[in-house]
C-alpha positions in Angstrom: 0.0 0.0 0.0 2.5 2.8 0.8 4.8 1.5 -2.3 1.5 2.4 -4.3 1.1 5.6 -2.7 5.0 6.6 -3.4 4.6 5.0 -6.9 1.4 7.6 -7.2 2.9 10.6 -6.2 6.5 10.1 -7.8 4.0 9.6 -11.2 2.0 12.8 -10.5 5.2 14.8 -9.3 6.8 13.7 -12.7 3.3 14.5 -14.7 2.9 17.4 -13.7 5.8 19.2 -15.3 5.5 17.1 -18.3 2.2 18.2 -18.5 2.6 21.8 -18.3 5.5 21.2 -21.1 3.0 19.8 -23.5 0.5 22.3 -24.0 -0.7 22.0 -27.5 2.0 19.1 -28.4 0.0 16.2 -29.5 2.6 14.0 -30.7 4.0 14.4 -27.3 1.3 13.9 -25.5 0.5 10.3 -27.8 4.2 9.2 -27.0 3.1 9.6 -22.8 -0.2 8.3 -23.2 1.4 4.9 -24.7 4.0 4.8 -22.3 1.2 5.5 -19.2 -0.5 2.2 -21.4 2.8 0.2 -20.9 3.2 0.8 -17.4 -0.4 0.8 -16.4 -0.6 -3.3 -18.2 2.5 -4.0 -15.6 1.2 -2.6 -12.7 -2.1 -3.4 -13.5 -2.9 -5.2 -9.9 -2.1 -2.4 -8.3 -5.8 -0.9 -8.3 -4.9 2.7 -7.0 -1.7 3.3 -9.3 -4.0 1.9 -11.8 -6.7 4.4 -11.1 -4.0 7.4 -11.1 -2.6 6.2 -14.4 -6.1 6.0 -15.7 -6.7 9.7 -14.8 -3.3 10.7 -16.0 -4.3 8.9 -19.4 -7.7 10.7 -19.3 -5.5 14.0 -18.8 -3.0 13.4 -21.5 -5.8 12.5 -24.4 -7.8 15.6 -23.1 -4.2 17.3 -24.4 -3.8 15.7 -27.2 -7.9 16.3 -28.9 -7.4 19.9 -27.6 -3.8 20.4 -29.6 -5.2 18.3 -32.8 -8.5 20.5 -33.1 -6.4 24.0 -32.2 -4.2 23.4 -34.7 -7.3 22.2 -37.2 -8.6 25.6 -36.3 -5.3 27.6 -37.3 -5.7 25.7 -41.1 
């Protein structure tokens, strides 16, 4: 349980810069959602870490739909 916890907030601690870094970068943003995917099938019995990924992974395609239709709108 508190290996989960650490696991949890070393991942937001890291997402949260990378996050702010991809703004508008949907290529990016696809590369960390796959590799969220990766880790999340490992540590898949972990149900907590495997919510937080999930929620990371809802963050990051929120991201990427927001960079692919602002840069649809610049065309």
């Amino acid at each position: 349980m508190i290996l989960a916890l650490i696991l949890i907030l070393t991942l937001v601690l890291v997402l949260v810069p990378v996050l702010i870094s991809l703004l508008f970068l949907p290529r990016r943003a696809a590369g960390w959602l796959l590799a969220l995917l990766f880790v999340a099938t490992v540590a898949f019995a972990e149900q907590w870490f495997a919510a937080a990924l999930i929620a990371a992974g809802w963050v990051l395609a929120t991201t990427i739909a927001t960079g692919i239709t602002r840069s649809l709108w610049r065309r």
